[in-house]
C-alpha positions as YAML, in Angstrom:
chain: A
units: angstrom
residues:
- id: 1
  name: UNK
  ca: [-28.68, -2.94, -3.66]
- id: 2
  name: UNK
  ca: [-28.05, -1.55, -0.46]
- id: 3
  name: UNK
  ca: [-27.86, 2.50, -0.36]
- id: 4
  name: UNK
  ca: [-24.95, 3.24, 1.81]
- id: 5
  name: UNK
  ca: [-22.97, 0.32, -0.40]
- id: 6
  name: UNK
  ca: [-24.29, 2.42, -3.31]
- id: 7
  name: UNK
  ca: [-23.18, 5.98, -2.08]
- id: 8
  name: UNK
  ca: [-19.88, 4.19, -1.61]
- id: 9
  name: UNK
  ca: [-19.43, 3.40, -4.83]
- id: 10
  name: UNK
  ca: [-19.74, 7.03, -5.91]
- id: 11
  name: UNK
  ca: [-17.80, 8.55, -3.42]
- id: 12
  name: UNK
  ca: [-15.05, 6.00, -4.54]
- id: 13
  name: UNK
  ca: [-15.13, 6.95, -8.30]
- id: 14
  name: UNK
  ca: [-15.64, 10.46, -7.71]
- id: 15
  name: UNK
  ca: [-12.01, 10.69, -5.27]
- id: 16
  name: UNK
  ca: [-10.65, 8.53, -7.64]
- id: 17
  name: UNK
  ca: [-11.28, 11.10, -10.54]
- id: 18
  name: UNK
  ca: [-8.30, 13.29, -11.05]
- id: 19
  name: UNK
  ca: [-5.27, 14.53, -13.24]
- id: 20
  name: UNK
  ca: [-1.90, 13.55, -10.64]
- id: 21
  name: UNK
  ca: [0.71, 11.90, -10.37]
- id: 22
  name: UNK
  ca: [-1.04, 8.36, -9.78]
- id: 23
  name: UNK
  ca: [-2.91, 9.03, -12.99]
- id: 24
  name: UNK
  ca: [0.30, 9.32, -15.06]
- id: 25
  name: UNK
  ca: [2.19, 6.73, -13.19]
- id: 26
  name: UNK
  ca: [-1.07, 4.23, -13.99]
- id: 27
  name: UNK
  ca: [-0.52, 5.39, -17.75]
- id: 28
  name: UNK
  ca: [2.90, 4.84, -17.95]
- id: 29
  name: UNK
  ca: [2.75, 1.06, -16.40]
- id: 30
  name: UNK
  ca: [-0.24, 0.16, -18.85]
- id: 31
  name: UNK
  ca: [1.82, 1.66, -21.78]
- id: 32
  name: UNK
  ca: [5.11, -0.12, -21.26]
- id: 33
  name: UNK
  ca: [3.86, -3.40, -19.59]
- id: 34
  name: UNK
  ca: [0.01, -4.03, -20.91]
- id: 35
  name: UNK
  ca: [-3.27, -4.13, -19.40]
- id: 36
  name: UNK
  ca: [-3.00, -6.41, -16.73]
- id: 37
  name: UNK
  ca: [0.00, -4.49, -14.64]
- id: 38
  name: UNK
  ca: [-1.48, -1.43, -15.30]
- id: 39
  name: UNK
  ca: [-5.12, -2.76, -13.48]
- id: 40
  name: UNK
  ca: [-2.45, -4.48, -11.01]
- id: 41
  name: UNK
  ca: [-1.55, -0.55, -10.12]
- id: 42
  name: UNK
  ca: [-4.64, 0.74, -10.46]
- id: 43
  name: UNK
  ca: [-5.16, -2.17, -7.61]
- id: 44
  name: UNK
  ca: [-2.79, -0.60, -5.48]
- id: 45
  name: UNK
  ca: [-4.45, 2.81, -5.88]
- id: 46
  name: UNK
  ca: [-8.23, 1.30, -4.80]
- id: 47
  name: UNK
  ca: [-6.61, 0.06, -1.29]
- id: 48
  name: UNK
  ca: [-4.74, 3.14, -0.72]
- id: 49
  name: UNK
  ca: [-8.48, 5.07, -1.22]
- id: 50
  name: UNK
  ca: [-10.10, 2.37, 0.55]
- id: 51
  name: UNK
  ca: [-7.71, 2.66, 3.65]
- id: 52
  name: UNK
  ca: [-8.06, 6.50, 3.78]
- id: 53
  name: UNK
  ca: [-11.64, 6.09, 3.90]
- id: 54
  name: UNK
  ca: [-11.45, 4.17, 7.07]
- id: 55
  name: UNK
  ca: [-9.50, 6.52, 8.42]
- id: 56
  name: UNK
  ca: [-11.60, 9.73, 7.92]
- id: 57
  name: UNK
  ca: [-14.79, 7.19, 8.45]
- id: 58
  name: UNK
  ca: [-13.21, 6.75, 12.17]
- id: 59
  name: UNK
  ca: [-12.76, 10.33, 12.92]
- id: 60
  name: UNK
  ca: [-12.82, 13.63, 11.04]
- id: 61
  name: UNK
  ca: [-10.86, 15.54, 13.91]
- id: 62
  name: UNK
  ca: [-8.52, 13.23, 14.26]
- id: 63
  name: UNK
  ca: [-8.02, 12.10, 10.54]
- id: 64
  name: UNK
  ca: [-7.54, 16.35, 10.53]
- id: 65
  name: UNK
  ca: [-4.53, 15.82, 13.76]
- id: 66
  name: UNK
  ca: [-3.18, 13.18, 12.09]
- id: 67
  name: UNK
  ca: [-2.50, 14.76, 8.56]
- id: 68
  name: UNK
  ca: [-0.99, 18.00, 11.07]
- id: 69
  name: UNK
  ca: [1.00, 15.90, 12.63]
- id: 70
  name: UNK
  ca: [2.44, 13.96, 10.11]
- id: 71
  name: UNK
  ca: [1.97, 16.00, 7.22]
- id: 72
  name: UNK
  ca: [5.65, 16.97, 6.44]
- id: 73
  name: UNK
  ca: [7.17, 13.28, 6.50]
- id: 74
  name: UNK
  ca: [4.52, 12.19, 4.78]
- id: 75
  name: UNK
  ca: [4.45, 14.73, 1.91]
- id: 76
  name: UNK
  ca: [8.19, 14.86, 1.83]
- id: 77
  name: UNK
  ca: [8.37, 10.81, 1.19]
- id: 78
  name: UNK
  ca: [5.76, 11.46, -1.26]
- id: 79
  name: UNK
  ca: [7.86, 14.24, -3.12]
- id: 80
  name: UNK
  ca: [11.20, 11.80, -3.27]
- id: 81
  name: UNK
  ca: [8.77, 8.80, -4.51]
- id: 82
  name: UNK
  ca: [7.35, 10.99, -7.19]
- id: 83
  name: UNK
  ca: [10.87, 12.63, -7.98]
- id: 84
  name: UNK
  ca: [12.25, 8.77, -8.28]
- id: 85
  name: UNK
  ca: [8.78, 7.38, -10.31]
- id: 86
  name: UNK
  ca: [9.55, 10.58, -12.88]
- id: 87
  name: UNK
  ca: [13.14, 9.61, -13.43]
- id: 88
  name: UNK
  ca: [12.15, 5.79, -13.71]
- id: 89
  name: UNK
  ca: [9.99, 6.26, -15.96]
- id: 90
  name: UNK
  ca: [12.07, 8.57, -18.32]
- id: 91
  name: UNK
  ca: [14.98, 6.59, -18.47]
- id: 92
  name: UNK
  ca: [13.09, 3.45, -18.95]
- id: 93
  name: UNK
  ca: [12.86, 1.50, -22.13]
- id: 94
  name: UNK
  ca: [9.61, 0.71, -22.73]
- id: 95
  name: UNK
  ca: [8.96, -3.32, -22.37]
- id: 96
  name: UNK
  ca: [6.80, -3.50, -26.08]
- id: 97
  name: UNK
  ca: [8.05, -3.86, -29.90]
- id: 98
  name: UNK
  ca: [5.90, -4.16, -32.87]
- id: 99
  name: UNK
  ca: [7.30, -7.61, -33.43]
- id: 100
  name: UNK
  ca: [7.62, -8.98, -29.95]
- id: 101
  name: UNK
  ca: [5.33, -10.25, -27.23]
- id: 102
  name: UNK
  ca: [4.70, -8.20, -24.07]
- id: 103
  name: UNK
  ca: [7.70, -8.79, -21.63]
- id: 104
  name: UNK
  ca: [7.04, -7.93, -18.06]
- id: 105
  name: UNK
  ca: [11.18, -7.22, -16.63]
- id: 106
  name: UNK
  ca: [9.85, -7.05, -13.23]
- id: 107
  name: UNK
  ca: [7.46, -8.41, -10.67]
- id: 108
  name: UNK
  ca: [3.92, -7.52, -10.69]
- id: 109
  name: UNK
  ca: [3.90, -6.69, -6.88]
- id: 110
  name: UNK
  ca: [6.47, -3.65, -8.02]
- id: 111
  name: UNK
  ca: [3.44, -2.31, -9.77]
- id: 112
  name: UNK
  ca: [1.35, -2.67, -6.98]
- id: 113
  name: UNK
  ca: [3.24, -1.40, -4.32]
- id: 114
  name: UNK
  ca: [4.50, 1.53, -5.95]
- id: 115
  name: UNK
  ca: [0.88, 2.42, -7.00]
- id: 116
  name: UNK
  ca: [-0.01, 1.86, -3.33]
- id: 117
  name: UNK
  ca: [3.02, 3.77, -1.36]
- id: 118
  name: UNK
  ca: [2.19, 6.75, -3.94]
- id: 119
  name: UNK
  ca: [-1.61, 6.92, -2.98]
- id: 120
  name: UNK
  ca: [-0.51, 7.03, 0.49]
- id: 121
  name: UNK
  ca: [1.73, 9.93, 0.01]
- id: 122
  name: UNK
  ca: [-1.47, 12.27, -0.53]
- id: 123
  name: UNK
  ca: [-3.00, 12.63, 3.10]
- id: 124
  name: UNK
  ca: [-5.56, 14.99, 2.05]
- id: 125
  name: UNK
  ca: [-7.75, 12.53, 0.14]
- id: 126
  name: UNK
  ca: [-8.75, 12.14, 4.06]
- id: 127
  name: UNK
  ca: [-10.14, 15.34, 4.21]
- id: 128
  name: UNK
  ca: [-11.84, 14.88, 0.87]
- id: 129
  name: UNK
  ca: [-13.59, 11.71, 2.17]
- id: 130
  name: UNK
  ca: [-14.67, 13.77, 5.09]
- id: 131
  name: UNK
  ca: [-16.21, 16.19, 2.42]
- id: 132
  name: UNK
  ca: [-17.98, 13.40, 0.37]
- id: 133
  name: UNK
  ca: [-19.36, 11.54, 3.85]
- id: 134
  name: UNK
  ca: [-20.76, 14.76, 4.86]
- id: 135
  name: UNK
  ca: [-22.54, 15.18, 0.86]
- id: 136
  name: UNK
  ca: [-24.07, 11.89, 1.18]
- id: 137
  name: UNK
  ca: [-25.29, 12.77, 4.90]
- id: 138
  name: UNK
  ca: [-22.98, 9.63, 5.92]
- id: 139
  name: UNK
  ca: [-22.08, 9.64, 9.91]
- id: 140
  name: UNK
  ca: [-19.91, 7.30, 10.86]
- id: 141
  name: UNK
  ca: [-20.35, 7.55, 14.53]
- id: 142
  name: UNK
  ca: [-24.56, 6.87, 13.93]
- id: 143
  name: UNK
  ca: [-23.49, 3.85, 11.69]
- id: 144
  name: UNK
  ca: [-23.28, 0.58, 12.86]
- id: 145
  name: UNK
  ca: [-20.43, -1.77, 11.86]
- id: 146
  name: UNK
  ca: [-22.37, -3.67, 9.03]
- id: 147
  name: UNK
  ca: [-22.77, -0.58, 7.47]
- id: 148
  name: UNK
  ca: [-19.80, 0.89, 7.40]
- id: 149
  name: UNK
  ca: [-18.05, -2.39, 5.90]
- id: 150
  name: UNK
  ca: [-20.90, -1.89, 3.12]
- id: 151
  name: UNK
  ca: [-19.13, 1.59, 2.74]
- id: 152
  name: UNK
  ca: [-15.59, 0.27, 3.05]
- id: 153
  name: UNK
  ca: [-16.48, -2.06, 0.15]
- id: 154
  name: UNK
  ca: [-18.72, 0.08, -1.95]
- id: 155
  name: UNK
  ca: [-15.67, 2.79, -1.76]
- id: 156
  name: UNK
  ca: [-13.05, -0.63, -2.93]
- id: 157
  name: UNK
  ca: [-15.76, -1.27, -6.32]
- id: 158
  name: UNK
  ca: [-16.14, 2.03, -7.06]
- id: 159
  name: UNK
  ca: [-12.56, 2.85, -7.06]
- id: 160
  name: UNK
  ca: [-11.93, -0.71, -8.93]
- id: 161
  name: UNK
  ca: [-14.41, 0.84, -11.07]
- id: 162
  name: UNK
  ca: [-12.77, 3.68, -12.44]
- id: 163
  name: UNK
  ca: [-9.61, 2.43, -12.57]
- id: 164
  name: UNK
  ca: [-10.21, -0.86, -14.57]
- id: 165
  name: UNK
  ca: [-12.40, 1.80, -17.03]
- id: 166
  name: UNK
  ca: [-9.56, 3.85, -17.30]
- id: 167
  name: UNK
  ca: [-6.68, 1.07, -17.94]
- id: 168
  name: UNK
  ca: [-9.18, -1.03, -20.35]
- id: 169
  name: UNK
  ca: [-9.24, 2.52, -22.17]
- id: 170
  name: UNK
  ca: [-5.72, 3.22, -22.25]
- id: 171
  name: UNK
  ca: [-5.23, -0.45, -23.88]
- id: 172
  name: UNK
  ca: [-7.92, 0.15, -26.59]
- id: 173
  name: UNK
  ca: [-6.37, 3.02, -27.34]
- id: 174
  name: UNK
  ca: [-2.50, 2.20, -27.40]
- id: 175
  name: UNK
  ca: [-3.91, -0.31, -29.91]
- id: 176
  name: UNK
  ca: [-4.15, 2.50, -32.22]
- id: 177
  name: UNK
  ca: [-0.83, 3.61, -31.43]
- id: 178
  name: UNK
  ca: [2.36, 4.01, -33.00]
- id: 179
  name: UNK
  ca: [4.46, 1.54, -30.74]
- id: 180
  name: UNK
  ca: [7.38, 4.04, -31.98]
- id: 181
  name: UNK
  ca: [5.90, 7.08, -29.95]
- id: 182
  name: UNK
  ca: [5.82, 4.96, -26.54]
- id: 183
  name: UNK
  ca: [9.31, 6.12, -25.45]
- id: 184
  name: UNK
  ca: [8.14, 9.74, -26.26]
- id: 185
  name: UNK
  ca: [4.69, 9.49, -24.14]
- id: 186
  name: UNK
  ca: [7.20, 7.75, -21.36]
- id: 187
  name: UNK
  ca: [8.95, 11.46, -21.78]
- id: 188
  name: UNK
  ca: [6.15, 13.54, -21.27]
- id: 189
  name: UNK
  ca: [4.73, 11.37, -18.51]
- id: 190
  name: UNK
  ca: [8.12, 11.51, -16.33]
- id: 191
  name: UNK
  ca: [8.26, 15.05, -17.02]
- id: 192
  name: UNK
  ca: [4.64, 15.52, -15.53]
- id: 193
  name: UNK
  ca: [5.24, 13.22, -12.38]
- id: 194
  name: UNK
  ca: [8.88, 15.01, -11.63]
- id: 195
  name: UNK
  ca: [7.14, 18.55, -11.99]
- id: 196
  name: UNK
  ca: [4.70, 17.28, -9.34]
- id: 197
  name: UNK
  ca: [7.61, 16.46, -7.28]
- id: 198
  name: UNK
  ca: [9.40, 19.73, -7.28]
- id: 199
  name: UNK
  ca: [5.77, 21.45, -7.00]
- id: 200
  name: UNK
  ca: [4.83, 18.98, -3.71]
- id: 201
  name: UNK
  ca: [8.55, 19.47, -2.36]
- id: 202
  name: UNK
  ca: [8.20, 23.75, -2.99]
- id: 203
  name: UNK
  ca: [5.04, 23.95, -0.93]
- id: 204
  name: UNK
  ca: [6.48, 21.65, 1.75]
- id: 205
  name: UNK
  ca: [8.95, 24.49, 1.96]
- id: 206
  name: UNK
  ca: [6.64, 27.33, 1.90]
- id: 207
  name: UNK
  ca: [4.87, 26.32, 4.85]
- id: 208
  name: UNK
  ca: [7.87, 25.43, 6.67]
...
């Protein structure tokens, strides 16, 4: 297996390892429409990573002008998307019954391109794929174009990866579940995602 498809792999698992708002969101879809919408999201999620790896792949310095640049509208759509995602997902009646087959009540591509436009909405994973390039001793200007599509790709699988791992867990374990405690967990998740909203709109503000 080639190395530089390898070190993409990691690099895409290890950015796609955190506690957000695209965590809960994932959650929340897999809870209330099953495992197969929920790796539909986590889908989104991969391309969004994917995409921002190009982009700091391309150039560091101006991955860094374009985040300055852009930073405000970008963060700000982000904070009314995670403000709207929070309230959707508390006022939403949860899709699953113990005595009734899953029901999805919307498309699929909803789950994908909210999971997508979300992903988006946090610039600074650029600057964190700077970082990891710069771990691995990746340079993207010394690498010709075979490689870096090896990258490109080995970022996709990793971040496929971890998401499809963390869905398939989610499923085994809402197997377990009390289907009654599904509108609750909807609850707590909103709450989370809205929080993040007022917290990404507040230091939008700050540095205003």
């Amino acid at each position: 297996m080639d190395s530089i498809f390898v070190k993409g792999m990691i690099i895409g698992i290890v950015v796609s390892i955190s506690f957000g708002p695209v965590v809960f969101t994932t959650i929340q879809k897999t809870i209330n429409n099953g495992k197969v919408r929920g790796l539909i999201a986590g889908l989104g999620v991969a391309i969004a990573d994917t995409i921002y790896s190009i982009v700091a792949a391309y150039s560091v310095s101006s991955a860094s002008q374009i985040i300055n640049n852009f930073q405000v509208p970008i963060r700000s759509i982000g904070a009314i998307i995670l403000l709207i995602v929070g309230i959707k997902i508390i006022i939403k009646k949860p899709s699953l019954t113990s005595d009734e087959p899953k029901r999805n009540l919307h498309p699929a591509c909803d789950d994908f391109f909210s999971s997508f436009f979300l992903a988006l909405s946090s610039p600074q994973t650029v600057l964190v794929f700077a970082l990891l390039f710069t771990t691995f001793n990746i340079i993207p200007e010394e690498t010709n174009s075979l490689q870096l599509i090896k990258l490109y790709f080995g970022v996709f699988v990793g971040t496929s990866m971890w998401w499809s791992f963390m869905v398939s867990s989610i499923s085994i374990f809402l197997d377990k579940l009390c289907l009654n405690n599904i509108p609750w967990m909807n609850k707590i998740i909103g709450s989370f995602v809205i929080l993040f909203s007022i917290i990404l709109a507040l230091s939008i503000w700050v540095k205003i």
